[in-house]
Backbone as CSV, one residue per row, in Angstrom:
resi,resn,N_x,N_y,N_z,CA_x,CA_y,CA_z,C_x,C_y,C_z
1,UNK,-21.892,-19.569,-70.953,-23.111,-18.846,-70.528,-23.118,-17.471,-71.195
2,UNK,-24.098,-16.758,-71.737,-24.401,-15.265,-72.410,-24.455,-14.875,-71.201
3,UNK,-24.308,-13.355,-71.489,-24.291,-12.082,-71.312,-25.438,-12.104,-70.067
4,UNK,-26.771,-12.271,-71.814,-28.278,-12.547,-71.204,-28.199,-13.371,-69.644
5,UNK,-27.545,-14.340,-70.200,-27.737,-15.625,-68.927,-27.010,-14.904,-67.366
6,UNK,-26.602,-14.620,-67.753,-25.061,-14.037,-66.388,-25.899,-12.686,-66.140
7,UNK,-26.776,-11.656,-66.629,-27.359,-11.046,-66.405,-28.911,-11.385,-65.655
8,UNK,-29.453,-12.763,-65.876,-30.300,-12.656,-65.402,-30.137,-13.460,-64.005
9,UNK,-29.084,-14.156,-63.458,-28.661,-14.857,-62.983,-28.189,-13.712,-61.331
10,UNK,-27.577,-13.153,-62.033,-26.990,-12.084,-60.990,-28.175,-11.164,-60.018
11,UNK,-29.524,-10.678,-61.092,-30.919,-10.215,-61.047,-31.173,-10.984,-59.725
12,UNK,-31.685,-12.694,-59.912,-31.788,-13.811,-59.400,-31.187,-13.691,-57.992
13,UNK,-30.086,-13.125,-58.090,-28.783,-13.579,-56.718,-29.641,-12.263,-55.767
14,UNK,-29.373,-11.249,-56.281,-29.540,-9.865,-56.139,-30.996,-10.027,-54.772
15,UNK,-31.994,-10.885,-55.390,-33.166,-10.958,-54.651,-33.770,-11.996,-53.904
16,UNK,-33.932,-11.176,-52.358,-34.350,-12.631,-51.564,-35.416,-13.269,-51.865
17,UNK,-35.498,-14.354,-51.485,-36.244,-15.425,-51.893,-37.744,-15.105,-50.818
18,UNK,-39.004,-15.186,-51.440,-40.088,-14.542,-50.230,-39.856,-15.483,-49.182
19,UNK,-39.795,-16.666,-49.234,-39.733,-17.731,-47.890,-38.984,-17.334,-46.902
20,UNK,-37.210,-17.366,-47.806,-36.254,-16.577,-47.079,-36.432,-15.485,-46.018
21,UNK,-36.601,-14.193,-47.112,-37.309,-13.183,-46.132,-38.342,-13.055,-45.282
22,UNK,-39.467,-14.086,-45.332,-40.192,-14.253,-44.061,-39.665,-14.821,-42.830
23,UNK,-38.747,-16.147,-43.395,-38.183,-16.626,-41.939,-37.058,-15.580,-41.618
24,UNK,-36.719,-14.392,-42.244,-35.896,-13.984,-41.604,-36.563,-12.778,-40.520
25,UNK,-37.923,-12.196,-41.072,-38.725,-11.356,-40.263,-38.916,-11.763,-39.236
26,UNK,-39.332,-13.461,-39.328,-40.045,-13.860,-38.117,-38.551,-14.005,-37.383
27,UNK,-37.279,-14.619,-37.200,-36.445,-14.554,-36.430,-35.770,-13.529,-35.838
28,UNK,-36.150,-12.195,-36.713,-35.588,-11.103,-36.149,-36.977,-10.205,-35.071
29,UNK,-37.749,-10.210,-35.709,-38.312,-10.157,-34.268,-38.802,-11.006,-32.814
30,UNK,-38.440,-12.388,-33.460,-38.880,-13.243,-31.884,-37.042,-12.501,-31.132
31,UNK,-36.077,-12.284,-31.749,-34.619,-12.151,-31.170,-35.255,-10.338,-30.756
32,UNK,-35.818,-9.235,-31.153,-36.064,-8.351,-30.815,-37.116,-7.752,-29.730
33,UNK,-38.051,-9.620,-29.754,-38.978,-9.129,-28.392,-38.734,-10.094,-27.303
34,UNK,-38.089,-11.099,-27.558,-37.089,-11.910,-26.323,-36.334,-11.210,-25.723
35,UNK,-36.875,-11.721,-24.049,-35.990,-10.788,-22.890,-35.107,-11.550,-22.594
36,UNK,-33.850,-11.212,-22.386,-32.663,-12.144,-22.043,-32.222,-11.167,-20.463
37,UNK,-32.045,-11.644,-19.793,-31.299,-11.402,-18.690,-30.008,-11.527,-18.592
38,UNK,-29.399,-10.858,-17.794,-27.787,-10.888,-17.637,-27.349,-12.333,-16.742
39,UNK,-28.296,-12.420,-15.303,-28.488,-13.595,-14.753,-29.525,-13.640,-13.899
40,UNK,-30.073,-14.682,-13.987,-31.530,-14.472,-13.189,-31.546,-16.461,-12.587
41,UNK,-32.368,-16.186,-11.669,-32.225,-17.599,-11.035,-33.869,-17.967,-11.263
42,UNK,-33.677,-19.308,-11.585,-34.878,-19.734,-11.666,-35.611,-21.329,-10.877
43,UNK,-36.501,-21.535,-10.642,-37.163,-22.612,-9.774,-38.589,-22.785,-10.416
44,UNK,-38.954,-24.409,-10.594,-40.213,-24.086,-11.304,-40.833,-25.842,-10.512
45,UNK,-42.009,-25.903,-9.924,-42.810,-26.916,-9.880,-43.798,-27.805,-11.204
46,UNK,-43.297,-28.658,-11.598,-44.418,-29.292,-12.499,-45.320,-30.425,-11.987
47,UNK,-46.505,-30.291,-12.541,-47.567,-31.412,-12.337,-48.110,-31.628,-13.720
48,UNK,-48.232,-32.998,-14.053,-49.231,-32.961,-15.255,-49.218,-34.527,-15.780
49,UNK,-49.003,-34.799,-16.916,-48.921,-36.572,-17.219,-47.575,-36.615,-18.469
50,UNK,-46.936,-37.680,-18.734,-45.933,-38.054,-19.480,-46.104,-39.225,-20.162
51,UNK,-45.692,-39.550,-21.257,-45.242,-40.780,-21.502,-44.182,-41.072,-22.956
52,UNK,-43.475,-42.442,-22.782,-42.659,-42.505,-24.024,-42.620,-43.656,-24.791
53,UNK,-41.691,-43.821,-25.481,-41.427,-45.392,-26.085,-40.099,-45.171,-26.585
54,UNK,-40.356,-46.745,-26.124,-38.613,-47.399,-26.544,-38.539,-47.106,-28.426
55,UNK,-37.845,-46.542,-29.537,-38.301,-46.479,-30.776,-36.864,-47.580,-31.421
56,UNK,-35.710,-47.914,-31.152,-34.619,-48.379,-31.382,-33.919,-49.428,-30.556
57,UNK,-32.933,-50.178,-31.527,-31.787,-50.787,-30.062,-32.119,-52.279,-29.626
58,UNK,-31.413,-52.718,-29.342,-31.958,-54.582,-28.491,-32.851,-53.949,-27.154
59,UNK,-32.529,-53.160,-26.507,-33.218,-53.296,-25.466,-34.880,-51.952,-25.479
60,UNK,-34.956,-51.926,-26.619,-36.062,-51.026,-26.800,-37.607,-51.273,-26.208
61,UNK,-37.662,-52.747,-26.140,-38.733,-53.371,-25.553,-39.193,-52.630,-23.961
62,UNK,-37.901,-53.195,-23.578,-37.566,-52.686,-21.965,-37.585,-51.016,-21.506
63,UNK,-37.054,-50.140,-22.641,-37.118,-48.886,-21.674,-37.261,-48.201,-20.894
64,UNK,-36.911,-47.416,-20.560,-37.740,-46.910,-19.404,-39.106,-46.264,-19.282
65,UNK,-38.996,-45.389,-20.359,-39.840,-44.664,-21.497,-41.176,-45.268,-21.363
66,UNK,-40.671,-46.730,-21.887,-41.958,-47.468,-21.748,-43.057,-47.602,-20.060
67,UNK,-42.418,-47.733,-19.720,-43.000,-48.053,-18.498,-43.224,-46.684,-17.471
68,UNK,-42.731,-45.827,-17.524,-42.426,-44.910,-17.169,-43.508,-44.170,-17.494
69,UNK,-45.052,-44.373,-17.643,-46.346,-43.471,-17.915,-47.192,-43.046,-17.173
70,UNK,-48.146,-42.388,-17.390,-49.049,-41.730,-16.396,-48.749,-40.253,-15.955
71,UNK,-49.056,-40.056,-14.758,-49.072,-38.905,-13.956,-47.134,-38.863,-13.405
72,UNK,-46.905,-37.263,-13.702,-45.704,-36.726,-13.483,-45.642,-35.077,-12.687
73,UNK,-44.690,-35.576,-11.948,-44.740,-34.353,-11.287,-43.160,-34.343,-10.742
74,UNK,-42.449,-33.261,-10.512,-41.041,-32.670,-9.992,-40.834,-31.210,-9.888
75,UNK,-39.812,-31.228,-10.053,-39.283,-29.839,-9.828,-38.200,-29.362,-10.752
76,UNK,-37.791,-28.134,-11.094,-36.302,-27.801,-11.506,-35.874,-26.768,-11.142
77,UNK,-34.486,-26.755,-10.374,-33.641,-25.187,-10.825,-32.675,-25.099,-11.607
78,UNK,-31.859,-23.680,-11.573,-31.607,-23.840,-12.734,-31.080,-22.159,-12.705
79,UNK,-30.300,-21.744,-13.744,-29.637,-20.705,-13.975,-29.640,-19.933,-15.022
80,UNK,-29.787,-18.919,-15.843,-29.909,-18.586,-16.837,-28.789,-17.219,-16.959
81,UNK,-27.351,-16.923,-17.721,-26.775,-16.355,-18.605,-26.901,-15.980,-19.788
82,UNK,-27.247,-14.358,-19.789,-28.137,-14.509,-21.211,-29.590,-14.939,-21.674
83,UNK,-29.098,-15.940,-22.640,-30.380,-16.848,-23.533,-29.059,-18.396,-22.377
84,UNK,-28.442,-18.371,-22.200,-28.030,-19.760,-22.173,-28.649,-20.054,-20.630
85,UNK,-28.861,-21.646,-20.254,-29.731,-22.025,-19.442,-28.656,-22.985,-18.619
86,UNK,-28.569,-23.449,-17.392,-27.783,-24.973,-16.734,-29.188,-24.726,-16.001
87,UNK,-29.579,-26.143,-15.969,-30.498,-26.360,-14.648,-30.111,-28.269,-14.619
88,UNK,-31.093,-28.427,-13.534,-31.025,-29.597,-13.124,-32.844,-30.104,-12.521
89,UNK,-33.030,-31.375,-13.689,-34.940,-31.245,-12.963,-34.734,-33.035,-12.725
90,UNK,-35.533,-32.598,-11.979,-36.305,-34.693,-11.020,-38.001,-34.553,-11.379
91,UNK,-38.147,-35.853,-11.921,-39.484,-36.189,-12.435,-39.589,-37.344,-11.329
92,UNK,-41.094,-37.200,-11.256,-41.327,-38.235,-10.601,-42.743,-39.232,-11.526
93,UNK,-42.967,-40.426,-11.593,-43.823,-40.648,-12.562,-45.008,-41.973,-11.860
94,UNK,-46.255,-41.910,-11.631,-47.096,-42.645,-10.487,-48.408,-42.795,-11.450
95,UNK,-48.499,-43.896,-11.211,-50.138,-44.119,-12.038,-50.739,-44.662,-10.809
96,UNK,-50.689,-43.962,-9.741,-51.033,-44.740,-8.467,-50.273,-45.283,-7.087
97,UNK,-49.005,-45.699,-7.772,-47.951,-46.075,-6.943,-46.919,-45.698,-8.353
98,UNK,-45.332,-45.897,-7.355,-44.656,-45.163,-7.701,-43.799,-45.866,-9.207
99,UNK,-43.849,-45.471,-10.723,-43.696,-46.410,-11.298,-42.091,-45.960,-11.836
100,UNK,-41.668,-44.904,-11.114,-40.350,-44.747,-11.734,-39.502,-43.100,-11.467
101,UNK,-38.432,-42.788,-11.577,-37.982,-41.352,-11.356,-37.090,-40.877,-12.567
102,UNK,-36.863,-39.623,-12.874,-36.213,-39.614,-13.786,-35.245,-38.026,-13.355
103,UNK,-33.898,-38.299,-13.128,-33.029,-36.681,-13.070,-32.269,-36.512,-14.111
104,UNK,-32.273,-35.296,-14.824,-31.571,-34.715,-15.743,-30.707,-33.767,-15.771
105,UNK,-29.487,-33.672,-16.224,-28.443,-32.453,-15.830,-28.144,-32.015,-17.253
106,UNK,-29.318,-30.129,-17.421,-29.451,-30.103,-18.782,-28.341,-28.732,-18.776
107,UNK,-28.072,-28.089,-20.547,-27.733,-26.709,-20.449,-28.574,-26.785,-22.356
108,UNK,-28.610,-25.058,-22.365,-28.888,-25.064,-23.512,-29.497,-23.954,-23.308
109,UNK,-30.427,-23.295,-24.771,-30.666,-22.147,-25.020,-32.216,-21.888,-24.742
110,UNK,-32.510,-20.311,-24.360,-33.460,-20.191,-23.544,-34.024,-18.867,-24.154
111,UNK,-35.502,-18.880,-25.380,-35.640,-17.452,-25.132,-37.365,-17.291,-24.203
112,UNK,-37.497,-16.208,-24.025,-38.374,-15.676,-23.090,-39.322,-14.574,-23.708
113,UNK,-40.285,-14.595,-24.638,-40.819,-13.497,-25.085,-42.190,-12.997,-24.586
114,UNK,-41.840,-11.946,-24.554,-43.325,-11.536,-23.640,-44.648,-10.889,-24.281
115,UNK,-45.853,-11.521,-23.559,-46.801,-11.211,-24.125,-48.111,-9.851,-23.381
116,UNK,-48.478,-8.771,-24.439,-49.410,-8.045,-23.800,-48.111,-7.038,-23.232
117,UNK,-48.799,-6.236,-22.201,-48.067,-5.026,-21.621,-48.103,-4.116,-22.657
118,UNK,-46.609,-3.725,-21.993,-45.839,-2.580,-23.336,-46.723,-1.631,-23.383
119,UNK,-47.916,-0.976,-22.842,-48.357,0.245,-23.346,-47.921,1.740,-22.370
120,UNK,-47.889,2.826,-22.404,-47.939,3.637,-21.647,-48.510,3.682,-20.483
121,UNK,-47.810,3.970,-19.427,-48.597,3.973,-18.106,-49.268,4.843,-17.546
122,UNK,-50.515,4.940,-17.442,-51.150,6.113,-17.199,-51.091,6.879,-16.075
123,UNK,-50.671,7.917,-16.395,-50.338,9.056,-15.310,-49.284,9.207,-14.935
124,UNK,-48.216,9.161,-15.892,-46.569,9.002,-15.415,-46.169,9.762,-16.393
125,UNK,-45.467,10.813,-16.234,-44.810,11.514,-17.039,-43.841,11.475,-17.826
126,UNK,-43.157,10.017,-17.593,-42.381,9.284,-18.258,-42.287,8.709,-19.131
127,UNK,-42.909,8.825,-20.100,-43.578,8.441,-21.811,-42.798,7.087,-22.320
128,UNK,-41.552,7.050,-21.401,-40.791,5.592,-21.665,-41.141,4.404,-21.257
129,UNK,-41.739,4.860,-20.019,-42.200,3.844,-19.203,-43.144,3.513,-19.755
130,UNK,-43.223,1.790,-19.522,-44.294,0.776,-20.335,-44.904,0.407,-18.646
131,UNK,-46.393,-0.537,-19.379,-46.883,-2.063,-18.419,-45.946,-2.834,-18.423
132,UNK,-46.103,-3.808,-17.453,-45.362,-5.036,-17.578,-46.533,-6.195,-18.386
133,UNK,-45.106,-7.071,-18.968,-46.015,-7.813,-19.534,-46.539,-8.439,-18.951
134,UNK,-47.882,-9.403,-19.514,-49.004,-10.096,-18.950,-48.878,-11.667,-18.794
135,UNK,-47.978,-11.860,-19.624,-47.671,-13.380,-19.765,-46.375,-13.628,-20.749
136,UNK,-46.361,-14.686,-21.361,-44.752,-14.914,-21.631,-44.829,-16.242,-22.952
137,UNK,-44.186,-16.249,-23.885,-43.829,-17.804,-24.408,-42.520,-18.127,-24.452
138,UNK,-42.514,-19.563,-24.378,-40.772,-19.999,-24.074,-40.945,-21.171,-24.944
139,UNK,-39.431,-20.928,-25.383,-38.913,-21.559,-26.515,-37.681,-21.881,-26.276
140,UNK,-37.603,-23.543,-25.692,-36.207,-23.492,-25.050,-35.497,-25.174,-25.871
141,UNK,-33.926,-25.117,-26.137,-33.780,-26.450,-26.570,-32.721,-27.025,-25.225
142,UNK,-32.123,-27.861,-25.455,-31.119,-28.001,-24.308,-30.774,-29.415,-24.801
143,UNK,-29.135,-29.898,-24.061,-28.909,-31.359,-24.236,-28.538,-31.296,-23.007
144,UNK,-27.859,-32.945,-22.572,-27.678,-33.324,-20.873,-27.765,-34.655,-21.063
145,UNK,-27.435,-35.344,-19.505,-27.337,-36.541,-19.223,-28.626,-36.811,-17.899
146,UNK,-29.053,-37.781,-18.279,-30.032,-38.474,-17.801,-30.340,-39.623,-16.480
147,UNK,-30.350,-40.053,-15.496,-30.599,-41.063,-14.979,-31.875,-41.574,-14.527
148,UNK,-32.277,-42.642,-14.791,-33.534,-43.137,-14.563,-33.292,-44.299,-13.157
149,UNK,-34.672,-44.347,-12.237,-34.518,-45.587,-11.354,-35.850,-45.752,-11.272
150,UNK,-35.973,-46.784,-10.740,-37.724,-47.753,-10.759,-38.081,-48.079,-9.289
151,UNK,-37.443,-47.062,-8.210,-37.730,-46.985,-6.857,-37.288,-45.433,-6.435
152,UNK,-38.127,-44.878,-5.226,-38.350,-44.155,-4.767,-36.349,-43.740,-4.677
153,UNK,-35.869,-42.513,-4.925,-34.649,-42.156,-4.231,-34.432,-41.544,-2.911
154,UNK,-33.083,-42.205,-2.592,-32.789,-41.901,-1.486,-31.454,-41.189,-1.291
155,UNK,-31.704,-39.701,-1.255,-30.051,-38.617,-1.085,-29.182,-38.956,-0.629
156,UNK,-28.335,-39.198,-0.986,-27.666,-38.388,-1.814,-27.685,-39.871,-2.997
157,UNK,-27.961,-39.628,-4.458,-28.760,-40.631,-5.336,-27.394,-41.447,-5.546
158,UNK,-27.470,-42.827,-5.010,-26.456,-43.888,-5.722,-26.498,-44.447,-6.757
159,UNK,-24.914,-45.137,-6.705,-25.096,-45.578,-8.533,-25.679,-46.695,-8.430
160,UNK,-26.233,-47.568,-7.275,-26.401,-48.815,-7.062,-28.235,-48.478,-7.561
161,UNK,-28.844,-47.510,-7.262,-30.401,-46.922,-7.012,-30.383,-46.897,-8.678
162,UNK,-29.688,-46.794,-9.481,-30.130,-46.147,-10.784,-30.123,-47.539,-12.078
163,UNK,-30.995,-47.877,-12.722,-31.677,-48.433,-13.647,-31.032,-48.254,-15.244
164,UNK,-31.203,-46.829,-15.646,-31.542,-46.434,-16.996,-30.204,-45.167,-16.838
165,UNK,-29.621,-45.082,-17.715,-28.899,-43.574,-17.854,-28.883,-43.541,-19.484
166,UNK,-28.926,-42.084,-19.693,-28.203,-42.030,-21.267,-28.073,-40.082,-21.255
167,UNK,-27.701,-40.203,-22.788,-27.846,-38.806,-23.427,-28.891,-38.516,-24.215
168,UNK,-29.307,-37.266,-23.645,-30.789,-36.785,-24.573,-30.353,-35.110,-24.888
169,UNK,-31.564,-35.115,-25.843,-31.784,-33.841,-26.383,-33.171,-33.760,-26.000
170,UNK,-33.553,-31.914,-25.792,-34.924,-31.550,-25.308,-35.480,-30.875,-26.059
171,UNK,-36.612,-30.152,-27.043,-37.004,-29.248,-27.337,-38.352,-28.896,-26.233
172,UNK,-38.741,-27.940,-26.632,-39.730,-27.259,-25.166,-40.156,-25.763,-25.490
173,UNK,-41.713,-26.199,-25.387,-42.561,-24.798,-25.493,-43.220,-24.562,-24.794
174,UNK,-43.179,-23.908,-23.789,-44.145,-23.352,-22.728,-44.901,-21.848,-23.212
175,UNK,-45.660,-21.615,-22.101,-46.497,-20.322,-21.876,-47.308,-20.441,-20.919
176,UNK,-47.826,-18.918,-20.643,-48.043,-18.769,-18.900,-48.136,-17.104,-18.965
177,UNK,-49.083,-17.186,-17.884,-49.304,-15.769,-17.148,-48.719,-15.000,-16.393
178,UNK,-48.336,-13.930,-16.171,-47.488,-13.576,-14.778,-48.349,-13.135,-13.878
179,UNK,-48.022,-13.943,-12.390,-48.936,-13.521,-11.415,-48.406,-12.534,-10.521
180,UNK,-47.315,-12.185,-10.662,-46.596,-10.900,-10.198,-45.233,-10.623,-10.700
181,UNK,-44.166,-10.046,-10.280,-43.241,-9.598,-10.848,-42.118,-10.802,-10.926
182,UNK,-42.546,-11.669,-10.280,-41.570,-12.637,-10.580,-42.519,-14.171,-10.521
183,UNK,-43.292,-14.425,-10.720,-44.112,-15.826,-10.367,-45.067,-15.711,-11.238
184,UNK,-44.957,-16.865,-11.929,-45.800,-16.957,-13.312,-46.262,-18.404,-13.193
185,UNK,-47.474,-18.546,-14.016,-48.298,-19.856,-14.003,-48.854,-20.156,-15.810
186,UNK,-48.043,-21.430,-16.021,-48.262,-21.666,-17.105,-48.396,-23.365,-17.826
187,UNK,-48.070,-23.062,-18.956,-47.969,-24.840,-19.016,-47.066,-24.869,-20.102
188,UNK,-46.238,-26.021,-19.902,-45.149,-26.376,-20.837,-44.941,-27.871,-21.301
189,UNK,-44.450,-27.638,-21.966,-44.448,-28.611,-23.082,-42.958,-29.500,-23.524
190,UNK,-42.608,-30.139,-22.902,-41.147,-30.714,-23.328,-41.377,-32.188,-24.167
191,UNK,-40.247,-32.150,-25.099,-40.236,-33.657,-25.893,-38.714,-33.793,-25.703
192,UNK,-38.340,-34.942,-25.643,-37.187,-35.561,-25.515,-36.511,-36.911,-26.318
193,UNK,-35.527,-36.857,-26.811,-35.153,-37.668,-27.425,-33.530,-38.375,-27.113
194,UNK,-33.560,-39.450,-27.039,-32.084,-39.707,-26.410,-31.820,-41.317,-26.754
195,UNK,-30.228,-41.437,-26.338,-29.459,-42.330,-26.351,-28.841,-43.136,-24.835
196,UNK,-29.647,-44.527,-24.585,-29.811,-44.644,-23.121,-29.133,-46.502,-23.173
197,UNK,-28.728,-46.406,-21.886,-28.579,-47.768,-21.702,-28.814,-48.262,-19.922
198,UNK,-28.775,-49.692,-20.236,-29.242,-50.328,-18.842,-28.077,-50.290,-17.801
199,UNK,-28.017,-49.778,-16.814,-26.682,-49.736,-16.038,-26.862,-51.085,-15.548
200,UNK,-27.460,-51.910,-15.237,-27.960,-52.796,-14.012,-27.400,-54.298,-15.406
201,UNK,-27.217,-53.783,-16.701,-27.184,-55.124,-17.463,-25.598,-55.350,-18.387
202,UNK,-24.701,-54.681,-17.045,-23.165,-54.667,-17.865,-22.988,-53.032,-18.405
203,UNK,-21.485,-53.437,-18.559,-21.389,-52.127,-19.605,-21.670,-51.261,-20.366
204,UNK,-21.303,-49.954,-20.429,-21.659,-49.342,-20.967,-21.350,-49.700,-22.893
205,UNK,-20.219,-50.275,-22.655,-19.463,-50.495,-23.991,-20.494,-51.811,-24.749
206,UNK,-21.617,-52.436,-23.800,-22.223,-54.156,-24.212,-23.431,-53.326,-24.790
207,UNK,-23.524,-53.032,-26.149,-24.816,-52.712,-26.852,-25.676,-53.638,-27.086
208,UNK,-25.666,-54.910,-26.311,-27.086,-55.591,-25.981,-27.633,-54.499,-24.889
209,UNK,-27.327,-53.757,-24.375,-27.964,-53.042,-23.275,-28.130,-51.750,-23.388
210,UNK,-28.471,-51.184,-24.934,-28.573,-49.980,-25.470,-30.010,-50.014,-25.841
211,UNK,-30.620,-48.804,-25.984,-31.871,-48.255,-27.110,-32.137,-47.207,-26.810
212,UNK,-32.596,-46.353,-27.394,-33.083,-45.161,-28.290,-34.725,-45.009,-27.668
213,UNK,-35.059,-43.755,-27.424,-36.345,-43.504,-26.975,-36.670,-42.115,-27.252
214,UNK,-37.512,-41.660,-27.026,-38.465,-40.731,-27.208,-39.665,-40.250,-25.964
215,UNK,-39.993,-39.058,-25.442,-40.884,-38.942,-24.414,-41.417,-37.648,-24.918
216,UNK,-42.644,-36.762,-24.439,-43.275,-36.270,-24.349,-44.208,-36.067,-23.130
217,UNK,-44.190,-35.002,-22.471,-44.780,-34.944,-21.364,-45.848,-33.142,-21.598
218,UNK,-47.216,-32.909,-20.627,-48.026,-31.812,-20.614,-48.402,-31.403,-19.679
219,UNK,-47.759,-30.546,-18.863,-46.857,-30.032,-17.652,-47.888,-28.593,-17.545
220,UNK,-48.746,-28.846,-16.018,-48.315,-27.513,-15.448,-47.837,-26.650,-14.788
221,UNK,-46.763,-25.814,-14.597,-45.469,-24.719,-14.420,-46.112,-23.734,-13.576
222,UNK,-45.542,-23.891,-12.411,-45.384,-22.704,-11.465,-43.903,-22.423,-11.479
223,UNK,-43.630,-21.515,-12.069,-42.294,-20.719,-12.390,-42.049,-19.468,-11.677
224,UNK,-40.854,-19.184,-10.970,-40.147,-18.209,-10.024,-39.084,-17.931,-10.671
225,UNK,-38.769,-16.793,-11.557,-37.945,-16.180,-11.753,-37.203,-15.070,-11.445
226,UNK,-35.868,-14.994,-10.587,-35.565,-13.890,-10.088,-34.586,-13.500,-10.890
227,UNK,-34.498,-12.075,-11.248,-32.955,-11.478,-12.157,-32.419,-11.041,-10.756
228,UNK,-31.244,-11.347,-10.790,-29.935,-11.205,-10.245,-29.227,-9.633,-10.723
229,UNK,-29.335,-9.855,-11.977,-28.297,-8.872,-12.688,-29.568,-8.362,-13.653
């Protein structure tokens, strides 16, 4: 290689790439206007509709996913350290009567960025002091284990009650208003993707009783967030 070449090469190294440097703008400020808490407890009601499909596997036909459509509604709590998240949510899923349940035991990462506020408060001599913000977007991923059943549960949940289990992954975008300092109303957005099998059809180890699915659900969020710390 010349001189030339190794000179223009180094030029090359020397300078970020525009793409580069945009995704790096945009990540440094969603990380600079995301509120993270030290620990804050959280509780949230959903209502809205779901549905999935079996996409893989011998038993893909069957899923749960599949059958598992219509109108959804549950609950979650849940913990937040930081950006990091543990919660635990129950779906419930009815096109009329009851066509199925679904509990998940998730953890994963959680940011919280807020929208509006931030201006000076009028008549406070405190020039530091902001509004609170007006609303919020969330951008959350998470993994966990899953159980599905195709009848109403009954507490404390047996292994005999449960249908479907596997491992999934979540991505999830919500947003929402704040209706006071801790209770916000919004709507969120989760997709899910996972690795599931039939408890009710043998082993876990008998991959005739495996498949692969996919869900998507459009949720609206009454969210209670309290900081702790």
């Amino acid at each position: 290689m010349t001189h030339g070449a190794l000179a223009r090469g180094s030029e090359y190294n020397g300078r970020m790439h525009p793409r580069a440097g945009l995704l790096t703008v945009v990540l440094m400020t969603l990380a600079g206007t995301a509120s993270a808490d030290v620990l804050s407890l959280r509780a949230e009601g959903h209502g809205g509709g779901a549905g999935g499909l079996g996409v893989a596997g011998e038993r893909k036909e069957a899923a749960f996913q599949n059958n598992a459509r219509g109108g959804a509604y549950g609950a979650l709590v849940g913990v937040e350290v930081l950006f990091v998240d543990v919660w635990v949510q129950h779906h419930q899923y009815n096109d009329g009567s009851l066509l199925g349940t679904w509990t998940q035991f998730m953890t994963g990462l959680d940011l919280d960025i807020p929208v509006g506020g931030g201006q000076p408060v009028a008549g406070s001599k405190d020039t530091s002091k902001k509004t609170p913000a007006k609303g919020y977007v969330e951008l959350g991923v998470g993994f966990g284990f899953g159980v599905g059943t195709d009848r109403q549960v009954e507490p404390p949940l047996d292994n005999s009650e449960v249908n479907d289990k596997g491992f999934l992954v979540e991505g999830r975008f919500g947003a929402g208003a704040h209706l006071g300092r801790a209770l916000s109303l919004g709507v969120s957005i989760p997709v899910t993707a996972g690795y599931y099998f039939m408890s009710d059809s043998g082993t876990a180890n008998n991959t005739g009783t495996h498949y692969q699915a996919i869900e998507a659900a459009l949720l609206v969020n009454l969210r209670l967030r309290i900081k702790v710390k």
